[in-house]
N, CA, C and O of each residue as an XYZ file, in Angstrom:
648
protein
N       0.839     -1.196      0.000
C       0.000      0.000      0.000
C       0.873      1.245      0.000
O       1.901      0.973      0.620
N       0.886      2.309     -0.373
C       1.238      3.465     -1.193
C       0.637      4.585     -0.146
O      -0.449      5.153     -0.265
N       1.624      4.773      0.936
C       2.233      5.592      2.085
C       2.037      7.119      1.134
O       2.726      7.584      0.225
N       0.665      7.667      1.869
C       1.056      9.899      1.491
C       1.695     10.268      2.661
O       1.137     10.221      3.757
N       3.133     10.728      2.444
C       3.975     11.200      3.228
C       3.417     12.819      3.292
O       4.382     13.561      3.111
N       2.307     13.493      3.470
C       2.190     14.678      3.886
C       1.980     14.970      5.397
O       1.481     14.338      6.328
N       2.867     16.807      5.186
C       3.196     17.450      6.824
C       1.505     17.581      7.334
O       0.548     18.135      6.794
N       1.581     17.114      8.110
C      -0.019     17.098      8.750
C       0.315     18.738      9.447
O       1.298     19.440      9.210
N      -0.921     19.066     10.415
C      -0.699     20.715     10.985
C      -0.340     20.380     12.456
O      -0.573     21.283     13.260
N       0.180     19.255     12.928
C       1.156     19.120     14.225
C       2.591     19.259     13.522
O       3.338     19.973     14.191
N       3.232     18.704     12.213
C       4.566     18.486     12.012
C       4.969     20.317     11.627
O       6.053     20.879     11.473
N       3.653     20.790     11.580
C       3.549     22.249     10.810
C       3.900     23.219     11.815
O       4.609     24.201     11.594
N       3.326     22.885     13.054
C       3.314     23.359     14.392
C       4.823     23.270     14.834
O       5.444     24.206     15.338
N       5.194     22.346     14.643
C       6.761     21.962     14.766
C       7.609     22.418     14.741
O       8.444     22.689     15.604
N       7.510     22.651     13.322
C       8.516     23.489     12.311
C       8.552     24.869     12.760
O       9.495     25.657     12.687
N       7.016     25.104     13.388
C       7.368     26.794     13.461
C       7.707     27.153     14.528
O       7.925     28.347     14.732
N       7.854     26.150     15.569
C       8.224     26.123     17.009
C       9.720     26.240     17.018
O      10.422     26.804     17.857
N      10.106     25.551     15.844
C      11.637     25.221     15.433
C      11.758     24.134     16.860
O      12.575     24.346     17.757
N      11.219     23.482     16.863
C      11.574     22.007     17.756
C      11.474     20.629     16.776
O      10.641     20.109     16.034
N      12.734     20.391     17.205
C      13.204     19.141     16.539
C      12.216     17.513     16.503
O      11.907     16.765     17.430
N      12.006     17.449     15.388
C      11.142     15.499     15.438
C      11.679     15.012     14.266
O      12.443     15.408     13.386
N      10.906     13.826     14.585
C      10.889     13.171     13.236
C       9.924     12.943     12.823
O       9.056     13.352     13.594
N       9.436     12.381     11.788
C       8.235     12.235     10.939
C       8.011     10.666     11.109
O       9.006      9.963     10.932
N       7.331     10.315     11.293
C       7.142      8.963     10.588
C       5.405      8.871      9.982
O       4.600      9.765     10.242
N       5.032      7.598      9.128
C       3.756      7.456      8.434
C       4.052      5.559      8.447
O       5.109      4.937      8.336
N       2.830      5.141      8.603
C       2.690      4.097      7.955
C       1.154      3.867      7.504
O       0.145      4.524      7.758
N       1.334      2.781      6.799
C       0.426      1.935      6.549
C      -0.820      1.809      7.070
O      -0.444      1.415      8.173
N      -2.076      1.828      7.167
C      -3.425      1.583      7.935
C      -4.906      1.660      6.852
O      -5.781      2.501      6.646
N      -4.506     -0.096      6.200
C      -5.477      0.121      5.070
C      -6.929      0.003      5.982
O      -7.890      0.347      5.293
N      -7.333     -0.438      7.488
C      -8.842     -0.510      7.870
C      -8.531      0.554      8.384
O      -8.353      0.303      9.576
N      -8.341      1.707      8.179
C      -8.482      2.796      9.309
C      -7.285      2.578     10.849
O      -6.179      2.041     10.927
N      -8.199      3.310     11.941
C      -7.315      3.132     12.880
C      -6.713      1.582     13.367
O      -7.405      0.572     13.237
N      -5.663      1.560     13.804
C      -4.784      0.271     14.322
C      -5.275      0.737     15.939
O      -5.993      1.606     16.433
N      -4.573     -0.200     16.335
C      -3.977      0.319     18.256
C      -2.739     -0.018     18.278
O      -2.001     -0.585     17.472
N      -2.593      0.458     19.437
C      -1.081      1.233     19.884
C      -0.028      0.518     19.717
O       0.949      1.210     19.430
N       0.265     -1.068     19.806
C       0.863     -2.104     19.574
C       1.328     -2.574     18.250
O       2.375     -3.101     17.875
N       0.194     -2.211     17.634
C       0.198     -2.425     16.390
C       0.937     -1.325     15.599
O       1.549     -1.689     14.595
N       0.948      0.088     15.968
C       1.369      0.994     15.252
C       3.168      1.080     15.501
O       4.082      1.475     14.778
N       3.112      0.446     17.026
C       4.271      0.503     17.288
C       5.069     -0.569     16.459
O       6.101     -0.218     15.885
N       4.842     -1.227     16.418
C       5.325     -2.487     15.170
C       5.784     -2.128     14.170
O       6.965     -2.024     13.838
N       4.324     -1.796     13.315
C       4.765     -0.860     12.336
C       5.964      0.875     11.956
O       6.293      1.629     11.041
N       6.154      0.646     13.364
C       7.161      1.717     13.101
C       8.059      0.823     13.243
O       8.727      0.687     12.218
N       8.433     -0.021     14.312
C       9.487     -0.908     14.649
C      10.140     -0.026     15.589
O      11.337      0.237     15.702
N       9.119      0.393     16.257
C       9.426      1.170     17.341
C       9.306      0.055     18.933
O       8.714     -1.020     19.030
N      10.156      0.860     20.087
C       9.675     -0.359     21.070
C       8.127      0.314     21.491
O       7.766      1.419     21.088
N       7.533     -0.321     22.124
C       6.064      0.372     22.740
C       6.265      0.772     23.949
O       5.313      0.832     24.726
N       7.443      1.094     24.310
C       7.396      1.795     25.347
C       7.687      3.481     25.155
O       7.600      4.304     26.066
N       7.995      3.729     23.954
C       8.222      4.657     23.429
C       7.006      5.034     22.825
O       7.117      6.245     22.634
N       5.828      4.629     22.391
C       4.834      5.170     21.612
C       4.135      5.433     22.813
O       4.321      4.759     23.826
N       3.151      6.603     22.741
C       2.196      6.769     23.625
C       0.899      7.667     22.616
O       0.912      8.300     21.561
N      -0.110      7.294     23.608
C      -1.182      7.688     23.172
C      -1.563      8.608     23.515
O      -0.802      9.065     24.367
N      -2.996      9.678     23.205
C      -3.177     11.002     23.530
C      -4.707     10.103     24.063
O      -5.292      9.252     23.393
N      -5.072     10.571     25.372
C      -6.401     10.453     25.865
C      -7.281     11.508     26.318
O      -6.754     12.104     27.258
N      -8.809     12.127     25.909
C      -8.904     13.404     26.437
C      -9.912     12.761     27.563
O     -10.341     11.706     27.096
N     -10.354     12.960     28.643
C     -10.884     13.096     29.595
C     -11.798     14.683     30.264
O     -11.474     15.870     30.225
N     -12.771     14.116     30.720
C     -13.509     14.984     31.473
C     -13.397     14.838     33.044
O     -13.429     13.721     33.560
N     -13.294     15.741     33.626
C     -13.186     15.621     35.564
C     -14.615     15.898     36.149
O     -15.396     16.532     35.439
N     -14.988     15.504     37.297
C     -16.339     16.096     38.017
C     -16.402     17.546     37.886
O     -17.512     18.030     38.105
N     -15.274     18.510     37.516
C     -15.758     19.491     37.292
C     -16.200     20.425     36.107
O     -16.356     21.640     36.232
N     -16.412     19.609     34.766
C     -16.942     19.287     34.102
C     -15.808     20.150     33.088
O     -16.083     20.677     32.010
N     -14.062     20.118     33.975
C     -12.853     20.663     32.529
C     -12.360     19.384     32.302
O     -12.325     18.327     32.931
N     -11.894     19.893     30.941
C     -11.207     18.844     29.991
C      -9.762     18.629     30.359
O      -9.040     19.580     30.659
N      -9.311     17.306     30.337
C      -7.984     17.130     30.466
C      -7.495     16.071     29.220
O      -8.263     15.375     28.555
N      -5.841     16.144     29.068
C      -5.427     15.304     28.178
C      -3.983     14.761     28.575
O      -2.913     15.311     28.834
N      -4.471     13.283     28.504
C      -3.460     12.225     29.603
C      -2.561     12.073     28.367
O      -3.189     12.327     27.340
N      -0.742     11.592     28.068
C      -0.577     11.046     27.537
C       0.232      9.693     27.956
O       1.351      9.746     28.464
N      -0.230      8.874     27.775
C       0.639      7.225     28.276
C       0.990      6.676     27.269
O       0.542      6.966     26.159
N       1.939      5.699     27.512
C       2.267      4.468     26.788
C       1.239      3.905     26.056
O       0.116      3.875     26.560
N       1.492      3.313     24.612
C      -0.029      2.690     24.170
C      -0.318      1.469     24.717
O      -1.461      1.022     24.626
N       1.050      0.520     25.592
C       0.689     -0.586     26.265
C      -0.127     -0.245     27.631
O      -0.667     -1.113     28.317
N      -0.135      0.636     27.816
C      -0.789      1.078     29.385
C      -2.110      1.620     29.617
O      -2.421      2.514     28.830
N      -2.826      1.361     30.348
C      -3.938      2.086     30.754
C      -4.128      3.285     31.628
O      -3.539      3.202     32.706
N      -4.855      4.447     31.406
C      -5.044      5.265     32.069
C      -5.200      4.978     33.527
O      -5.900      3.967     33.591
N      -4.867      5.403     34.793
C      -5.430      4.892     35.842
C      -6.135      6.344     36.658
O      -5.785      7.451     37.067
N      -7.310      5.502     36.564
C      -8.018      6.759     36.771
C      -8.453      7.513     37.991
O      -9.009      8.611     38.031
N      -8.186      6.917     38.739
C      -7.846      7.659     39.939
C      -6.772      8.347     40.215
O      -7.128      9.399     40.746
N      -5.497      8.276     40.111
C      -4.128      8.220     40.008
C      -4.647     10.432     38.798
O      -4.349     11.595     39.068
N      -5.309      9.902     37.841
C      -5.184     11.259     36.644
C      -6.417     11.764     37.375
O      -6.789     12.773     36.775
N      -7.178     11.521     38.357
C      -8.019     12.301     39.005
C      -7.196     13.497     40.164
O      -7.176     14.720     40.296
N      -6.610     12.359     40.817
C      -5.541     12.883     41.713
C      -4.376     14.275     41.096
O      -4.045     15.360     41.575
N      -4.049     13.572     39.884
C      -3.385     14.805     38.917
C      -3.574     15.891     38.755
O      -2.858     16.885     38.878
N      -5.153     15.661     38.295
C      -5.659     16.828     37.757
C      -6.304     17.768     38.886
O      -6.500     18.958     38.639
N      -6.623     17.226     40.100
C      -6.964     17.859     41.162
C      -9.067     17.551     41.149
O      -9.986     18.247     41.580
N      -9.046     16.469     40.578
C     -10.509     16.442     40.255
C     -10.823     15.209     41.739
O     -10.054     14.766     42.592
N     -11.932     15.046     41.547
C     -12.538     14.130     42.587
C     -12.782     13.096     41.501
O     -12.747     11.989     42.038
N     -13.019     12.993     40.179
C     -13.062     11.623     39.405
C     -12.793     12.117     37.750
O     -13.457     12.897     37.067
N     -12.310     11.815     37.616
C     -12.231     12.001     35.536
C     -12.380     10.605     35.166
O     -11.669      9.707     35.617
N     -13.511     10.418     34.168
C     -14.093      9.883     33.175
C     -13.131     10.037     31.640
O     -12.441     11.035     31.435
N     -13.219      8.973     30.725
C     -12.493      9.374     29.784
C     -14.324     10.008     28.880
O     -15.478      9.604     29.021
N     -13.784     10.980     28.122
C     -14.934     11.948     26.711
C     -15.223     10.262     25.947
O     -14.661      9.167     25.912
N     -16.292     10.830     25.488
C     -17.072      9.406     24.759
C     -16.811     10.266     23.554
O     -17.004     11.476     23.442
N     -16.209      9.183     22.437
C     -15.695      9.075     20.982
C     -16.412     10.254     20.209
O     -15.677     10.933     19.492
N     -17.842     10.608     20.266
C     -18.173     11.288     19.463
C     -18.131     12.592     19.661
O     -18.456     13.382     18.774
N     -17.680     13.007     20.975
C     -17.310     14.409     21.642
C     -15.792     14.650     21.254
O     -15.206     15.702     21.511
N     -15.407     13.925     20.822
C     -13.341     14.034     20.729
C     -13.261     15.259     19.451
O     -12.479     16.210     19.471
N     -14.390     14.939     18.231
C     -13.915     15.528     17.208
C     -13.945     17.023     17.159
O     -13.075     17.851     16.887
N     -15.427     17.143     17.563
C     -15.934     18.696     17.679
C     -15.095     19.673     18.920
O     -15.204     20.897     18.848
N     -14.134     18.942     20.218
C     -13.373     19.287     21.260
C     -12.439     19.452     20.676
O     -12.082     20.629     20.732
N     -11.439     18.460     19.760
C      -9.945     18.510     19.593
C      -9.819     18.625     18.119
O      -8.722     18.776     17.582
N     -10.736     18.567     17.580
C     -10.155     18.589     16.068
C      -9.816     17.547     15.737
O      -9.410     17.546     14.575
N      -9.780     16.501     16.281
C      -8.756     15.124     16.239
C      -9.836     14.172     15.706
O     -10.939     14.705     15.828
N      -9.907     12.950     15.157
C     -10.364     11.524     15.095
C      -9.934     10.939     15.973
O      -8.853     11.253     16.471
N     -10.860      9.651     16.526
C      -9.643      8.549     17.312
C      -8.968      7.960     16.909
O      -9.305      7.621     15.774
N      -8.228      7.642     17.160
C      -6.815      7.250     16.640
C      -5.986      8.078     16.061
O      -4.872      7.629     15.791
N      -6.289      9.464     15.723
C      -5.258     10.456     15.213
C      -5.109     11.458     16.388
O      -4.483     12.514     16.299
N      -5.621     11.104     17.278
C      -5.557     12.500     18.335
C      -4.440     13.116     18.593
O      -4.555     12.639     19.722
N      -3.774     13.524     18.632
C      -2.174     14.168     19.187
C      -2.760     15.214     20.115
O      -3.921     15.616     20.051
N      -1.660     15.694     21.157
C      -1.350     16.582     22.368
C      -1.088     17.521     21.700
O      -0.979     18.569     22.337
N      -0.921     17.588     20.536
C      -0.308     19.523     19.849
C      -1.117     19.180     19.083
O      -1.417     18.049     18.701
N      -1.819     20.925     18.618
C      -2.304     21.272     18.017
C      -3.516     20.863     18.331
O      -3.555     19.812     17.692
N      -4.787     20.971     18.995
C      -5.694     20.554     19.522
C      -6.548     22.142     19.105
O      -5.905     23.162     18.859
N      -8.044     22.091     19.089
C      -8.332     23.361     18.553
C      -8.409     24.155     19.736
O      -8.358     25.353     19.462
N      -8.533     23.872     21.150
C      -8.082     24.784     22.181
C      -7.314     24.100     23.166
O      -7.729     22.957     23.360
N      -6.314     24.433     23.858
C      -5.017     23.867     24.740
C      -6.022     23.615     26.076
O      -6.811     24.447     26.525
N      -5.791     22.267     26.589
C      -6.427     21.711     27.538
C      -5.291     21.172     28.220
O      -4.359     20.514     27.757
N      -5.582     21.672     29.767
C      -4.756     20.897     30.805
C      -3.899     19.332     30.478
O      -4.652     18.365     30.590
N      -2.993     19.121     30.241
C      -2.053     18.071     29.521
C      -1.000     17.286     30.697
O      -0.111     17.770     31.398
N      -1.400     16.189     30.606
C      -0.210     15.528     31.835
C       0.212     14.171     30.958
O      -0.441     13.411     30.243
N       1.774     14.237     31.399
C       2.502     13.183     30.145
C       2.976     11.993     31.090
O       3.956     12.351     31.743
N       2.555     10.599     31.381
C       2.842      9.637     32.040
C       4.792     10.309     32.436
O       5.781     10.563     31.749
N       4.405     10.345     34.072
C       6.208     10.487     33.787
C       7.074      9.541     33.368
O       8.201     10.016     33.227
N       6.964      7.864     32.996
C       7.290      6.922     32.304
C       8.174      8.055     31.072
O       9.063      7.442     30.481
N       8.107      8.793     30.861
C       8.109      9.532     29.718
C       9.174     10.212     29.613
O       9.660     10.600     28.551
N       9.849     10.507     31.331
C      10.543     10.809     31.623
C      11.655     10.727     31.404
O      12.212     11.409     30.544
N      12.271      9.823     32.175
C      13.412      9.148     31.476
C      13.859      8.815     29.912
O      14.979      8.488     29.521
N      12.796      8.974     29.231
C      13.262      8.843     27.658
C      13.985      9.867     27.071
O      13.825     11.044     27.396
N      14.952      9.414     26.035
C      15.039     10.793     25.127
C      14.325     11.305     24.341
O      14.004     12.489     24.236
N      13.973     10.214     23.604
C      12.394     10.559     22.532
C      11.192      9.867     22.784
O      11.367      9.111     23.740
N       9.951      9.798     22.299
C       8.693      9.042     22.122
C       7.687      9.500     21.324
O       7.186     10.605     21.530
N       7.326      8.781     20.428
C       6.393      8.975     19.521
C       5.201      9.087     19.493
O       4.702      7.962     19.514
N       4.005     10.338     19.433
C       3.032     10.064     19.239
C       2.581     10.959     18.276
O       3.339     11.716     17.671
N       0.761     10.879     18.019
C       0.147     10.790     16.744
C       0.350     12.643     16.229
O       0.133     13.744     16.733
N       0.768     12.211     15.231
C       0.815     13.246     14.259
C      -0.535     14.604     13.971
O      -0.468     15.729     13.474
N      -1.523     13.908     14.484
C      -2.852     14.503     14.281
C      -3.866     13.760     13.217
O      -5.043     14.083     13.059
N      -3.183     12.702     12.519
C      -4.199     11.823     11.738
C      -3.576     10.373     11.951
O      -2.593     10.050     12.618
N      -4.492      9.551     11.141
C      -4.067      7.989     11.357
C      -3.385      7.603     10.274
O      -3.812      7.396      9.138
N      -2.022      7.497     10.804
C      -1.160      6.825      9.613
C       0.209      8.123      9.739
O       0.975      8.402      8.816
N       0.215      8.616     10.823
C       1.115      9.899     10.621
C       1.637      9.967     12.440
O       0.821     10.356     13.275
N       2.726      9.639     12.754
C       3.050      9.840     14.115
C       4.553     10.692     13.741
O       5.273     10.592     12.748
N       4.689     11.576     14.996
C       5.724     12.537     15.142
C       6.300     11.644     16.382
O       5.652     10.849     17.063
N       8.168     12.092     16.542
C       9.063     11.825     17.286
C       9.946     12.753     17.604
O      10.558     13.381     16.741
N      10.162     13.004     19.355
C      10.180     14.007     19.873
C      10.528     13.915     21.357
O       9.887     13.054     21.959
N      11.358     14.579     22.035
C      11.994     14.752     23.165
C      10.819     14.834     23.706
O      10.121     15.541     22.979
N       9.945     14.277     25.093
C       9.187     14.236     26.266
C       9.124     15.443     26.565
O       8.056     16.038     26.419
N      10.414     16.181     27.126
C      10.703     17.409     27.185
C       9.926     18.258     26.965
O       9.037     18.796     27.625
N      10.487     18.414     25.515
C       9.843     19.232     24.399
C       8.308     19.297     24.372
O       7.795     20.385     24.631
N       7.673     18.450     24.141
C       6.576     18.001     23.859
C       5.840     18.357     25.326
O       4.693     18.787     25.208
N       6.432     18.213     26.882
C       5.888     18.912     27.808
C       5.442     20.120     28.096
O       4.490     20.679     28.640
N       6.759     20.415     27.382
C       6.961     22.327     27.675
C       6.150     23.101     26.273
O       5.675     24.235     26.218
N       6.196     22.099     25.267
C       4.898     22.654     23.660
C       3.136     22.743     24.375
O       2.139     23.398     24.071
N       3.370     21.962     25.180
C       1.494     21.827     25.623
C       1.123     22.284     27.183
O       0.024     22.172     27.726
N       2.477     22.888     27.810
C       2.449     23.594     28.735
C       2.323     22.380     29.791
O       2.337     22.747     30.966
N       2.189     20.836     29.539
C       1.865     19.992     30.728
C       2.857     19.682     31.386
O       3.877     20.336     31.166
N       2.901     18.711     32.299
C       3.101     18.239     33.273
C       3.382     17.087     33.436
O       2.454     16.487     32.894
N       4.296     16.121     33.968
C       4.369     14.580     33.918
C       3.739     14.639     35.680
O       3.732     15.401     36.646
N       3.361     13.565     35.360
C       2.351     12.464     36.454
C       2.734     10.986     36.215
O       3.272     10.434     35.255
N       2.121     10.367     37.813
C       2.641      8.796     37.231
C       0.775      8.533     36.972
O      -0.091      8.639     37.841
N       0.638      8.278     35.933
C      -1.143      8.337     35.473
C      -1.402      7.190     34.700
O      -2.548      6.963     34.311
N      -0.415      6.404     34.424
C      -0.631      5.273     33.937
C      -0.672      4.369     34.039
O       0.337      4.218     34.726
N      -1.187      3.123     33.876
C      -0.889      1.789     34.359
C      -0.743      0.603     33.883
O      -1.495      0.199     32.996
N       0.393     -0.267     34.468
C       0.932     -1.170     33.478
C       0.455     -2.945     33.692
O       0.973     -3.608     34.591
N      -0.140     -3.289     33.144
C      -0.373     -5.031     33.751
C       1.069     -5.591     33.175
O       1.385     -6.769     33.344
């Protein structure tokens, strides 16, 4: 299958930030994959890919977790984070009209308004980790760092690993 290598408007965001990534694209002839799967396809390890999750708190603001794609949100733990008494993850059909995003393309940059952002500190210790570009089939690679201090968040330990 016949890979469109185009700059999506996160790699665009990038560029004008002048912060360093890489590009990557693959393959996804049914639409979205999961996280395991994409990581493969990069031939990336999965401890390095993470996912973008948006969430709602009891106080009815938006937050956006990012973890490992092997890991689960733990939701008490990103309640505790966020300073909420419980966050719920947003149900699928609220993601698009909130973030601009699809599922499975969601990315932490470029979102159509900047929402409270906490990056598994797992994340920490890395030099780079990959996540979604803003569509499916398009992931960016990028210092934790960087990518903290681009979305103004925060590392938390918010994730959880079986």
């Amino acid at each position: 299958m016949d890979i469109k290598k185009e700059k999506t408007n996160v790699m665009r965001l990038l560029d004008q930030k002048q912060t360093a990534y890489v590009p990557h694209w693959y393959a996804c002839p049914d639409g979205a994959v999961d996280g395991a799967s994409v990581a493969a396809l990069l031939g990336k390890d999965a401890r390095t890919v993470f996912k973008t999750l948006v969430t709602q708190g009891a106080s009815k603001k938006y937050y956006v977790f990012v973890i490992p794609v092997l890991g689960e949100l733990d939701l008490k733990a990103a309640a505790k984070a966020a300073g909420e008494k419980s966050i719920q993850m947003l149900r699928q059909a609220e993601l698009l009209p909130l973030t601009g995003y699809v599922h499975g393309g969601c990315s932490p940059l470029g979102m159509k308004k900047q929402l409270t952002t906490f990056l598994d500190q797992s994340a920490q210790g890395l030099d780079a980790i990959t996540v979604s570009a803003g569509k499916i089939g398009a992931q960016v690679e990028l210092s934790p760092v960087e990518l903290c201090r681009l979305v103004r968040g925060r590392f938390a330990p918010v994730g959880s690993f079986s």
